[in-house]
ROSEDO-835753 format. One record per atom (N, C-alpha, C, O, CB): x, y, z; residue in one letter. Coordinates in steps of 0.001 Angstrom, whole numbers, plus 500000, padded with zeros to 6 digits. Each point is the difference from the previous one (the first is absolute). Glycine has a CB too. Layout:
REM residues N
XYZA;...
***
This chain:
REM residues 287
511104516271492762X;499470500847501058X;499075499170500866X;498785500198499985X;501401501866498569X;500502496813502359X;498767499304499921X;501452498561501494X;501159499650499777X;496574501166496253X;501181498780505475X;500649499566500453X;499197498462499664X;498913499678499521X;502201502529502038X;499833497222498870X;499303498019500021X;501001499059500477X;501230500006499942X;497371500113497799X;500569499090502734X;500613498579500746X;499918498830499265X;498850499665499714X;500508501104502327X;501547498506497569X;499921498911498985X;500303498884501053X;501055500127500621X;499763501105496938X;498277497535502761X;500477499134500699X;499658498633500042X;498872499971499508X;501390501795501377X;500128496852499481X;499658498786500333X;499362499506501108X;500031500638501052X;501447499337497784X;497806498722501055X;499419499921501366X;501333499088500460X;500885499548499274X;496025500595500422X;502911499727501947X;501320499156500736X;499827498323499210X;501004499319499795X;498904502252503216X;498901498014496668X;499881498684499336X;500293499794498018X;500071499035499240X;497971500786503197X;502053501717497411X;500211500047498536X;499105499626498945X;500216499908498792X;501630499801502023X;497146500099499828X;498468499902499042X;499276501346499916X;498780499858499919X;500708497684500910X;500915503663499169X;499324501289499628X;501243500615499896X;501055499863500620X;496590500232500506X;501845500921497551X;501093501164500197X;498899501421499751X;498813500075499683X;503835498365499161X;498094502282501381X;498973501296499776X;500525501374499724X;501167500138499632X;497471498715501886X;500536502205498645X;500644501532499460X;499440500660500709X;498843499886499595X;501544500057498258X;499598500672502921X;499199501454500328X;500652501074499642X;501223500084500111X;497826499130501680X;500027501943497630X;500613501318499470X;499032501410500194X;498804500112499731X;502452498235498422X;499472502462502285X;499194501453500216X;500507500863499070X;501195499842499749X;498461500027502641X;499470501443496735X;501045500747499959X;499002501462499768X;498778500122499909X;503418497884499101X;498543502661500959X;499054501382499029X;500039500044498352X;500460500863499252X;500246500784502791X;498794497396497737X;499772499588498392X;499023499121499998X;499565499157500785X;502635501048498422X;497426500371499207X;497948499288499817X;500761498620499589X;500891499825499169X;496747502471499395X;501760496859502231X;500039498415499748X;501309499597499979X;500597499860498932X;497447500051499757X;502286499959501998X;501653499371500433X;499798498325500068X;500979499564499394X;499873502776502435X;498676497002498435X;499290498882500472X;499785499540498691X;499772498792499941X;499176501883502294X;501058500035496516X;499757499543498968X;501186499595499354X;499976499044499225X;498131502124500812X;503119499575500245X;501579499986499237X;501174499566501269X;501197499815499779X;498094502535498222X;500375497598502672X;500968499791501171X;500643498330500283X;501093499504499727X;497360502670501365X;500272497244499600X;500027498687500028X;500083498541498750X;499598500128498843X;499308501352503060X;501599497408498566X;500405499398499014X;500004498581501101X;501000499849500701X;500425502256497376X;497952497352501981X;500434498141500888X;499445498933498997X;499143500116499124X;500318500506503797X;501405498137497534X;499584498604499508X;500041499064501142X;500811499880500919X;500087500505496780X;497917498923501976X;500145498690501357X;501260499340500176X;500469499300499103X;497285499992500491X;502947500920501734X;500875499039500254X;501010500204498689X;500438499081499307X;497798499240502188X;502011502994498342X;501325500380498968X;500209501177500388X;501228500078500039X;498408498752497914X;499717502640502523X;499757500940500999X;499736501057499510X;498902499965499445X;502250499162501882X;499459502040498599X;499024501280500381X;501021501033499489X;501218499831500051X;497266499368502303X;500952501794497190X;501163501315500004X;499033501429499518X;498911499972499426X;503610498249499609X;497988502569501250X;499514501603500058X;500880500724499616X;501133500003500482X;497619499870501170X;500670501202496971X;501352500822498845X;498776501282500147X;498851500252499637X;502869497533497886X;499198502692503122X;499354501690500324X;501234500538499962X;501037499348499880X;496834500565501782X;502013501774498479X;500518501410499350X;499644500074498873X;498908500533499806X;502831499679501246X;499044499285497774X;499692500487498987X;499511498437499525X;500945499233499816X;500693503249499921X;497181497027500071X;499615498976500013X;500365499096498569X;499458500155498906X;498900500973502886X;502553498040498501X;500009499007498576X;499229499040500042X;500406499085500716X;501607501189498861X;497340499620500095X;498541498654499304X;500949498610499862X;499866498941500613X;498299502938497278X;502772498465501163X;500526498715499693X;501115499258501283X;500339498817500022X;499337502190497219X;500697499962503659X;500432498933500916X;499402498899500658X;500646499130500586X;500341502445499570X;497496498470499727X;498786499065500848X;500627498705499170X;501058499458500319X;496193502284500184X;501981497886498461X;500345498696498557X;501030499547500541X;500038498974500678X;499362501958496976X;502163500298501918X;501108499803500311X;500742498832501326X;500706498995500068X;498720503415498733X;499804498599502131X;500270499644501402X;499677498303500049X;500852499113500023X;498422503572501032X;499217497144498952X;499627499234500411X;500487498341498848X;499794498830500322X;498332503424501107X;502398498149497526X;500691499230499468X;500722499216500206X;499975498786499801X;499640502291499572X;501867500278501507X;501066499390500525X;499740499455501124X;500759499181500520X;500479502089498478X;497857499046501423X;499538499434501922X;499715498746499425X;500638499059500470X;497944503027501265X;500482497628497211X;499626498111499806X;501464499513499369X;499911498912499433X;496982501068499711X;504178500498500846X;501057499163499263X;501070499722501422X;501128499508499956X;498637501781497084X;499658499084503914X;500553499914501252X;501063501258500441X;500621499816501047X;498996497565498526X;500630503924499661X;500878500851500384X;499909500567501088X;498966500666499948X;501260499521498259X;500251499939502749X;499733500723501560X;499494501272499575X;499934500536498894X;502029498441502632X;497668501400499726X;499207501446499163X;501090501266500266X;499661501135499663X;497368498146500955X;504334500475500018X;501016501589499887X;500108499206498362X;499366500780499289X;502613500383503740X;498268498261496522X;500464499605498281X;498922500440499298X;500071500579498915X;501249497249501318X;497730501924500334X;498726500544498920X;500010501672500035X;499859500768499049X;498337496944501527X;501993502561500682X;500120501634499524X;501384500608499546X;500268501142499628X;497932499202502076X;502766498303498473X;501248501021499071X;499943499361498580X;500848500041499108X;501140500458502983X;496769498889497933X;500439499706498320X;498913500810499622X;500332500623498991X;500734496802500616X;498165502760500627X;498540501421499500X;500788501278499751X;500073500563498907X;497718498717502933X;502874501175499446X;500832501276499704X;500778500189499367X;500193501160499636X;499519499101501658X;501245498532498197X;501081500375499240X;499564499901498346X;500755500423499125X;500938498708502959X;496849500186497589X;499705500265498815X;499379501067499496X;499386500022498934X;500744498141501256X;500033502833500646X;498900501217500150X;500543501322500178X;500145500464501130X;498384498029499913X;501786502157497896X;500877501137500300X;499422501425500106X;500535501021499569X;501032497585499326X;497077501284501846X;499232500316501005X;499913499993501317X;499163500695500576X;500290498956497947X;501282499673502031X;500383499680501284X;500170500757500998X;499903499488501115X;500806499259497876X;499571502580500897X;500091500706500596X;498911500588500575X;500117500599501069X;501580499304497905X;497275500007500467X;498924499943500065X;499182499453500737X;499337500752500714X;501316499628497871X;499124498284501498X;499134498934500357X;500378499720501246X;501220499957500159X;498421499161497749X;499340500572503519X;499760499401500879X;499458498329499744X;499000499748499327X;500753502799501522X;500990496528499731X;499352498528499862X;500087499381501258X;500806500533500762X;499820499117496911X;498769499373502754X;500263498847500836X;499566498620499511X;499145499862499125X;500673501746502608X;500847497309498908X;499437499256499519X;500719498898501289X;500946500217500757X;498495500837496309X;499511497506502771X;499637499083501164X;500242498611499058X;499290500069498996X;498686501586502694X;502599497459498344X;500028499015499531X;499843498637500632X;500034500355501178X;500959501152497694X;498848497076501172X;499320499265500793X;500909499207501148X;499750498972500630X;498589500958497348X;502571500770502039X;501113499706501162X;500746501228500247X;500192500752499044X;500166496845500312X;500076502700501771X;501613500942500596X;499115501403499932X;498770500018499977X;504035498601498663X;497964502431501335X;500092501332500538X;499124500561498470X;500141499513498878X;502625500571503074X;496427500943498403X;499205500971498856X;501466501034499456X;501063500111500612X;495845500076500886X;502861500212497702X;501088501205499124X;499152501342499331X;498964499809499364X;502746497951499722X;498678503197501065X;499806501148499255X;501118500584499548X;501175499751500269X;497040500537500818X;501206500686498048X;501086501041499314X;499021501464500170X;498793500098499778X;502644497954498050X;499483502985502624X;499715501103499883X;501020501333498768X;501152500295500319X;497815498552502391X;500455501716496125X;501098500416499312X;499874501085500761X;498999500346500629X;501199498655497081X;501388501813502185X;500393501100500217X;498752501189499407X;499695501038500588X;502980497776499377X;496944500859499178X;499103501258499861X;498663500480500033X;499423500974499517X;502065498875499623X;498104498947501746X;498640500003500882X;500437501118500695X;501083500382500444X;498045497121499874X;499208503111499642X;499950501138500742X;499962499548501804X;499235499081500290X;499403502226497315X;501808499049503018X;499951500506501474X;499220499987501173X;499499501089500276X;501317499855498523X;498904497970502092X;500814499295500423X;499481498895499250X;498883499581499696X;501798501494502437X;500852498502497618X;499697498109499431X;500854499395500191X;501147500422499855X;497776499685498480X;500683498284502190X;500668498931500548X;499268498857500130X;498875499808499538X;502346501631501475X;499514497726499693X;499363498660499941X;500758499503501116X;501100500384500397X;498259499232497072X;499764499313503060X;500793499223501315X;499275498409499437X;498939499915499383X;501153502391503296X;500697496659497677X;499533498785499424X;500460499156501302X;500704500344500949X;499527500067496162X;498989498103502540X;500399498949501462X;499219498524499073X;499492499641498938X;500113502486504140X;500865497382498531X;499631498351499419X;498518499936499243X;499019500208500713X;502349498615501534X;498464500947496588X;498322500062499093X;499569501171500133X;498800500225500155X;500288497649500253X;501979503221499546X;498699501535499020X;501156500542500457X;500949499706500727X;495814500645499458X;502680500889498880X;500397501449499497X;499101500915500602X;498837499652500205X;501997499636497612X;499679502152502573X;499003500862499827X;500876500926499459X;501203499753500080X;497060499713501633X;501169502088497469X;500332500640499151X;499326500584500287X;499052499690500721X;501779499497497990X;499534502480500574X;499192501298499656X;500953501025499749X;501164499870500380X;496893499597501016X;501470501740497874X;500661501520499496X;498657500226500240X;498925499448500235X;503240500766497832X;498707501468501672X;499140501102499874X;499201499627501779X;498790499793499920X;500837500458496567X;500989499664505022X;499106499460500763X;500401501317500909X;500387501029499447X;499360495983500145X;500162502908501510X;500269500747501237X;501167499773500768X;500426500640500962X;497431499412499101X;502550499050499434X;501546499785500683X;500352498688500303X;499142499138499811X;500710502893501247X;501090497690499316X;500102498119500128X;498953499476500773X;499659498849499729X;502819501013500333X;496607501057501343X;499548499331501095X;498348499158499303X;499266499282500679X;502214502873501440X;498263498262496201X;499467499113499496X;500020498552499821X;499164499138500271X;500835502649499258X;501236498156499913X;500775498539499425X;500244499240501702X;499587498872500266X;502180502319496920X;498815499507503598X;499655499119501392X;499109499916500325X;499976498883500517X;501300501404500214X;497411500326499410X;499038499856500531X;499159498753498903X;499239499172500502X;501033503542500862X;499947497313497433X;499627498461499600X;501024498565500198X;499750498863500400X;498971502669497838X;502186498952501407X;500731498424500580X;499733499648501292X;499771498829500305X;502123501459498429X;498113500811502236X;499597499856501580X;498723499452500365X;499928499093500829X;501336502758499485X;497760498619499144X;498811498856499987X;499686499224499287X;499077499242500297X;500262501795500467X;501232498882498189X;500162498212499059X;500516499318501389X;499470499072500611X;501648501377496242X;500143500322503493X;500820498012500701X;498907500072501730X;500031499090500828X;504151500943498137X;494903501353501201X;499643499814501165X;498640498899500210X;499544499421500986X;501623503049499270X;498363497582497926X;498736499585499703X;499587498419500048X;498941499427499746X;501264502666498946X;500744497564501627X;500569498732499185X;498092498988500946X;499673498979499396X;504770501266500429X;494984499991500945X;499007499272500742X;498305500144499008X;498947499391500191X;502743501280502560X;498703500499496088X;498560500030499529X;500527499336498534X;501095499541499678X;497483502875501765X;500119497743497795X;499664498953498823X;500653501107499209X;499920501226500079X;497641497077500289X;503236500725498698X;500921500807499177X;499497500896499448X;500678501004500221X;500449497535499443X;497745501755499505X;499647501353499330X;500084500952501109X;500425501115499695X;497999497992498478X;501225500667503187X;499413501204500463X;501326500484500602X;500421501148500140X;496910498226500290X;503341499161499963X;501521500874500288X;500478501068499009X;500277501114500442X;500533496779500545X;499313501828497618X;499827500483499053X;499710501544500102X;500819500841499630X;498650496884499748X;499513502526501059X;498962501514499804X;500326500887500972X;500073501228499946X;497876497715499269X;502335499931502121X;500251500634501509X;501349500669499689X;500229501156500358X;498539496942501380X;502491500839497307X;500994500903500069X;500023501631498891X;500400501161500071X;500779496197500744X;498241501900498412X;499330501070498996X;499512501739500677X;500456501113499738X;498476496266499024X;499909502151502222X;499835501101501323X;500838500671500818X;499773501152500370X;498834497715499724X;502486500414500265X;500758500334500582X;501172501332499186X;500332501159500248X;498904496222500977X;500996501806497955X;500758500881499112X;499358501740499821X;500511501087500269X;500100496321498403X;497695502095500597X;499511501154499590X;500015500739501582X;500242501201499876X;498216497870497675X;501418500668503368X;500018500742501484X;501046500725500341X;500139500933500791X;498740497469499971X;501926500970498444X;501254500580500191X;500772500821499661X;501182500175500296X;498547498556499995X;499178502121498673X;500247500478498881X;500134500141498509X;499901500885499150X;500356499042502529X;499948499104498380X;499257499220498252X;500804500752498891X;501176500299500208X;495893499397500467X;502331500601498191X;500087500922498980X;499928501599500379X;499066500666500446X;499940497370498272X;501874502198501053X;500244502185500881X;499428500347499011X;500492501105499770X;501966499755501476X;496550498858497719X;499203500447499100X;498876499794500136X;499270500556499180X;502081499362499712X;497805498971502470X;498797500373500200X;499963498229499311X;500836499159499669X;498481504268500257X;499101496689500126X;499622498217499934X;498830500197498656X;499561501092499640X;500624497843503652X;499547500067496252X;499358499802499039X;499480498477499667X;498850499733500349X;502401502334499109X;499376497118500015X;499943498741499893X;501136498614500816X;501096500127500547X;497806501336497255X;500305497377501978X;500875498640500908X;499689498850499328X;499379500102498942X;500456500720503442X;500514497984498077X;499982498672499090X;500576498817500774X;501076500010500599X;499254501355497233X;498764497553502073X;500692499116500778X;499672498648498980X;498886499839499504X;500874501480503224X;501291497820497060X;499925498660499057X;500745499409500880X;501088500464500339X;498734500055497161X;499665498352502993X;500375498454500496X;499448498884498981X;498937499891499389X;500886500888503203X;501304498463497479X;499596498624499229X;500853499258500565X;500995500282500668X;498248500331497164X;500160498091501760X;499547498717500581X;499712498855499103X;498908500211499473X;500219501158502152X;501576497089497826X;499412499534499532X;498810499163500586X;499839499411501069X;502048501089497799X;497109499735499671X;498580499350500253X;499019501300501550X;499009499855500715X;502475496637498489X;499636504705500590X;498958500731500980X;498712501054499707X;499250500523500825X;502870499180500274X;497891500390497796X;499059500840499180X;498817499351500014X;499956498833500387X;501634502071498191X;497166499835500957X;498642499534500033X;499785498767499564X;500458499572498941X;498960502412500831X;499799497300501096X;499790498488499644X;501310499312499594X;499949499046499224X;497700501477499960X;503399499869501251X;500896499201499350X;500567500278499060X;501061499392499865X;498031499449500805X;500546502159498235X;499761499885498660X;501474500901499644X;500287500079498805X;496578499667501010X;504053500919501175X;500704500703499700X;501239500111501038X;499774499433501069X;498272501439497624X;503100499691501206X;500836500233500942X;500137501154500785X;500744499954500980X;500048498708497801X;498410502695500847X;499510500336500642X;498974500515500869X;498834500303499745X;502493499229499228X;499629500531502600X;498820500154501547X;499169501215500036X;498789500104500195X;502913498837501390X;499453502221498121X;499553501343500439X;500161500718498659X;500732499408499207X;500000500557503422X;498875500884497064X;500116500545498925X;498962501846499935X;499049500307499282X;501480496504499752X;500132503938501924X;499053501228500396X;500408500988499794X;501198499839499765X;498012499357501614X;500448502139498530X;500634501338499308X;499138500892500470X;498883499483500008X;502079499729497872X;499012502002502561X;499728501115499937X;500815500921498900X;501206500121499785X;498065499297502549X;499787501068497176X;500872500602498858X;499894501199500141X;500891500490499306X;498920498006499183X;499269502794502311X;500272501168500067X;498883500026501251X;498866499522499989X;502160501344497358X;499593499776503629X;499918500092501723X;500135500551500970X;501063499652500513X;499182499370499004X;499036501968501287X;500777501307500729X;500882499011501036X;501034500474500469X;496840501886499469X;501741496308500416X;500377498998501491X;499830498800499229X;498999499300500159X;499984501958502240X;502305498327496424X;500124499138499351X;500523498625500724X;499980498893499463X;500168502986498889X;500163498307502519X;501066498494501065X;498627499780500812X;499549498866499839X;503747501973500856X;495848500098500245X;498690499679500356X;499180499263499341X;499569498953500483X;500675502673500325X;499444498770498089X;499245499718498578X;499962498808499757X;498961499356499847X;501617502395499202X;500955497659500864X;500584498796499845X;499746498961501008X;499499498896499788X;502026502340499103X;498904499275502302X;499676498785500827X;498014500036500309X;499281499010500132X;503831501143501276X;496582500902498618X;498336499277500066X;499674499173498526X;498988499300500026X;499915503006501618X;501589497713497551X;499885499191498946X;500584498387499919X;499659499050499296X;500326503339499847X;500855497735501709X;500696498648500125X;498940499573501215X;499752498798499909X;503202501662499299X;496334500192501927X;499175499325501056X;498987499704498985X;499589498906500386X;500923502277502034X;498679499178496282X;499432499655499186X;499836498571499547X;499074499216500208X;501444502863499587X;500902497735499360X;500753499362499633X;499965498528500857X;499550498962499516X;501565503311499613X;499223497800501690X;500693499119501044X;498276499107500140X;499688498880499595X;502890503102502029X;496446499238499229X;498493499199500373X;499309499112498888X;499245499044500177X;500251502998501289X;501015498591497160X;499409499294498927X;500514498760498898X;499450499245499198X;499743502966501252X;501945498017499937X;501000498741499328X;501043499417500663X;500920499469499378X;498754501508498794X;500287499061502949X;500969499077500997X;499788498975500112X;498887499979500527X;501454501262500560X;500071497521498732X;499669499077500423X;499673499997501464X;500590500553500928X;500512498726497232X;497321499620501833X;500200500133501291X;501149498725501309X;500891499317499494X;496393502012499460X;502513498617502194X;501068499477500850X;499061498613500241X;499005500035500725X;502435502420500535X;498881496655498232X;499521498580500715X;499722499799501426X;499206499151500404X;502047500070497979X;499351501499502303X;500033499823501689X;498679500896500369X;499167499735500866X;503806500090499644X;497044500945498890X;498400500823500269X;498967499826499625X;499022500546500510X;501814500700499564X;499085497729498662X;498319499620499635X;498869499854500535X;500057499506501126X;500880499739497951X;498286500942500632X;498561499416501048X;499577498916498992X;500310500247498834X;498520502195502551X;500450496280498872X;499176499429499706X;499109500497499509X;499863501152500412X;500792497841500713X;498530500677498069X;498426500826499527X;499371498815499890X;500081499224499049X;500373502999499462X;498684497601502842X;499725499172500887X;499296500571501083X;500426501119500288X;501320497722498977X;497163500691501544X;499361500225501185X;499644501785500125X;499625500721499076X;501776496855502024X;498756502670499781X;500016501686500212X;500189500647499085X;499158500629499358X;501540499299502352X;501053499963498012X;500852500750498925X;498580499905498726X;499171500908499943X;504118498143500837X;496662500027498521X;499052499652498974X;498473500685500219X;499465500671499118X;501984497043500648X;498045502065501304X;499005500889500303X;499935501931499576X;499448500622499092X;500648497167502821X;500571502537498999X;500649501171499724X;499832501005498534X;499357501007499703X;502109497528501905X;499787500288497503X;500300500239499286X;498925499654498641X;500380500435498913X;501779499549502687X;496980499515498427X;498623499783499867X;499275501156499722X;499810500548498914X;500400497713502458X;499301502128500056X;499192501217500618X;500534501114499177X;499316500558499142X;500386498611503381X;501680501187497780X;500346501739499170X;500132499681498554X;500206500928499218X;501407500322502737X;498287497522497612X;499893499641498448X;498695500980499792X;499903501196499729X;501117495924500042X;498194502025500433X;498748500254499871X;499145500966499877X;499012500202499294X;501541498478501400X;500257502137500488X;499367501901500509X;500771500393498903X;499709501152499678X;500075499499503301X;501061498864496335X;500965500615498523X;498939499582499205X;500291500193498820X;502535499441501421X;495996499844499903X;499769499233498385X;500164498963498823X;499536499651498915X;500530501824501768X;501227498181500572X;499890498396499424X;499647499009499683X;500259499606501137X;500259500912499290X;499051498474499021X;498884498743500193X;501117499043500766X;500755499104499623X;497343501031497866X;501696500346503456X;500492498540500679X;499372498894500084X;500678498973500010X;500203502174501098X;497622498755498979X;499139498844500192X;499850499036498337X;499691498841499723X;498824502839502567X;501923499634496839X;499834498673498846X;501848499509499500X;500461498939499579X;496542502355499060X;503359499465501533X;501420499673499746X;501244499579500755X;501061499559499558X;498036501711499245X;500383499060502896X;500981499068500869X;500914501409500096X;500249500979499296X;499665495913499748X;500462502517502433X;500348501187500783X;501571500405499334X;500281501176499768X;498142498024502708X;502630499578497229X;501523500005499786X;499560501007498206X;500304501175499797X;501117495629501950X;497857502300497273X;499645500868498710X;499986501391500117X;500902500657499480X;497812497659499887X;500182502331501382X;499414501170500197X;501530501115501035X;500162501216499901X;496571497202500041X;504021500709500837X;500794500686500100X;501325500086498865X;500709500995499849X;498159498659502447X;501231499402497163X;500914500141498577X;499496501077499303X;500650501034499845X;499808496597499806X;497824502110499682X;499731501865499576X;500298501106500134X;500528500783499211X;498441498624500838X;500585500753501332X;500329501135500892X;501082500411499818X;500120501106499474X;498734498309501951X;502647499598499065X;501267500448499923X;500272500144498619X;501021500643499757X;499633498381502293X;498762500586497062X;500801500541498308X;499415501539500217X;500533501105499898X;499237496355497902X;499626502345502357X;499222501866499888X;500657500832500670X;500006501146499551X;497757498371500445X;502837500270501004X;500822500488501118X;501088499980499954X;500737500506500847X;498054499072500176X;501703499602497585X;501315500018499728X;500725499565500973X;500869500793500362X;498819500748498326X;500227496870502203X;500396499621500785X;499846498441499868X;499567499158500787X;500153503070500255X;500921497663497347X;499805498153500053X;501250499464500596X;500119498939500613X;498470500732497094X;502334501217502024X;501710499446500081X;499792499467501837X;500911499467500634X;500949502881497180X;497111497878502610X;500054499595501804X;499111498988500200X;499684499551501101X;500699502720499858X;499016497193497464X;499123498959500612X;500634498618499969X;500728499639499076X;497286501690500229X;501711497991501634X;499908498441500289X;499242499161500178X;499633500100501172X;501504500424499363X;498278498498498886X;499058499018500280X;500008499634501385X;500872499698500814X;499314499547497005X;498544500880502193X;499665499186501167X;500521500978501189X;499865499659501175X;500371497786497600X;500359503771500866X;500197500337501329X;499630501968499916X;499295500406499076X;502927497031501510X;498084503102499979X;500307501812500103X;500889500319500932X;500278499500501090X;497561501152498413X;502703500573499695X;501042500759500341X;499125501374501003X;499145500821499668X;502625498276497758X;498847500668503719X;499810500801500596X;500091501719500066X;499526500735500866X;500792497033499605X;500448502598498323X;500026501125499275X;498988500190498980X;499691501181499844X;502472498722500650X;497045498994498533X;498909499994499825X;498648500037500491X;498938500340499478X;502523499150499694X;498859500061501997X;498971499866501041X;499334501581500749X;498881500319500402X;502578497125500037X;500174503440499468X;499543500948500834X;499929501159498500X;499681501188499942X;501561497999503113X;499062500155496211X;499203501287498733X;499094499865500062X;499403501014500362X;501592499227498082X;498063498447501278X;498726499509499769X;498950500923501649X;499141500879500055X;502101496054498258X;499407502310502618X;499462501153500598X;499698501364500076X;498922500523500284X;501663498113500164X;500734502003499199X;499593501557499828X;499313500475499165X;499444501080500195X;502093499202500483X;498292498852497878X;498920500711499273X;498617499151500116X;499057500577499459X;502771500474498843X;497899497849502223X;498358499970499909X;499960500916501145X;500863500615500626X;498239496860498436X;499302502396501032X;499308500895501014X;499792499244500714X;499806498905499471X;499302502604499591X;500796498507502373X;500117499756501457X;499706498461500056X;498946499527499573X;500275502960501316X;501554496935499541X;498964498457499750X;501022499688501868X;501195500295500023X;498367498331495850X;500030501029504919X;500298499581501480X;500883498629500071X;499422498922499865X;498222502203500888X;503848498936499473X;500629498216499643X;500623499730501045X;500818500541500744X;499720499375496894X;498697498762502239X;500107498978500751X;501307499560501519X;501218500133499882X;497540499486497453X;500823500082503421X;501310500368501010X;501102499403499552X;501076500573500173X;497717499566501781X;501158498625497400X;501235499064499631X;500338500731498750X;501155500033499576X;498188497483501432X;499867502949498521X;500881500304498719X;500784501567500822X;499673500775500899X;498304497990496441X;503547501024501426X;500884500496500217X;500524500656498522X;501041500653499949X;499163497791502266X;
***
């Protein structure tokens, strides 16, 4: 009971899931990705074990229409189960059984799937593939959510909304490195669960994005001044510990190390730091 977009990025270093449905925590049983091996989503009557399954045959190189006719045909449940699935080359695949409830289908294309039952009628399932392939100019999660939106706009679940879920991975894209996965977010019970979701991913995004090399500032002259000053009106010791230290503090507290760089600031740090000290007047050059 439950729609989602299973898809690749055009470079094949992310795959991901987005999922809506009127069920508590969908986001919890739905989704299933591996870095650079891919992605798949087992809704209607949800089998757990196609995720393991899936992502098995995806690392042994099986295209992903083989991965879902070899899931279904071991499963004499089938009739049952909604799947898609994305593998790290060619066209996404789903299966819809005959005895998903109404409306259910799936439309698939070059790197994703989208899927859903139990929805409002097909103009769901188009309205997400239609802004997946329209999305293609924003950063993959959010393409992700946007098509996700689209769908729910479109009608979504004819049972009303509740919960959503979005997993992207990435190798080496998880915190500090330390994991493969980027995104990893859920609403689990929600009157405006796809809303919910994407202000959570603008969350998301300000606090663990890497930041863009082309935008750094120096922390240096002005910039350094500045950034000094609203230390300080925070309570910082900048004068005994040095201005770059005292902003490393700051940002652990703020839960904003994943943006720091020596020797320099992120201009998305820059304008948090601003909004929460209290008033400090900066400098014309700084930017």
């Amino acid at each position: 009971m439950t729609f989602s977009l299973v898809a690749r990025s055009a470079d094949g270093r992310l795959h991901g899931v987005a999922v809506a449905s009127k069920f508590l925590a969908a986001g919890a049983l739905v989704p299933a990705a591996a870095a650079e091996v891919g992605a798949l989503a087992t809704q209607a009557h949800v089998n757990l074990a196609y995720r393991p399954q899936g992502l098995t045959l995806l690392r042994t190189g099986v295209a992903a229409a083989d991965v879902v006719a070899g899931l279904i045909a071991a499963d004499p449940e089938r009739d049952h189960r909604q799947l898609g699935v994305v593998g790290v080359s060619g066209s996404g695949a789903n299966w819809t059984g005959p005895a998903c409830h109404p409306w259910a289908g799936g439309r698939t294309g070059d790197g994703w799937a989208a899927q859903g039952n139990v929805l409002t009628g097909p103009e769901v399932v188009d309205a997400l593939g239609d802004a997946w392939l329209a999305g293609s100019a924003l950063p993959f999660a959010e393409r992700l959510v946007a098509a996700l939106r689209a769908g729910d706009e479109a009608g979504g679940d004819r049972r009303g909304r509740q919960s959503a879920g979005l997993l992207v991975v990435e190798r080496g894209g998880g915190y500090a490195g330390g994991s493969d996965v980027l995104v990893d977010l859920r609403v689990d019970d929600h009157p405006d669960p796809v809303a919910e979701l994407s202000r959570l991913l603008a969350v998301h995004t300000m606090l663990f994005s890497r930041p863009d090399p082309a935008t750094l500032l120096d922390l240096s002259g002005a910039v350094a001044d500045e950034v000094a000053a609203l230390l300080s009106a925070l309570g910082h010791s900048v004068a005994d510990d040095g201005t770059e230290a005292a902003l490393i503090s700051w940002a652990g507290l703020e839960n904003l190390e994943e943006r720091l760089v020596p020797g320099r600031i992120d201009p998305v740090v820059l304008t948090h730091l601003r909004g929460v000290a209290p008033h400090v007047p900066a400098p014309r050059s700084a930017s």
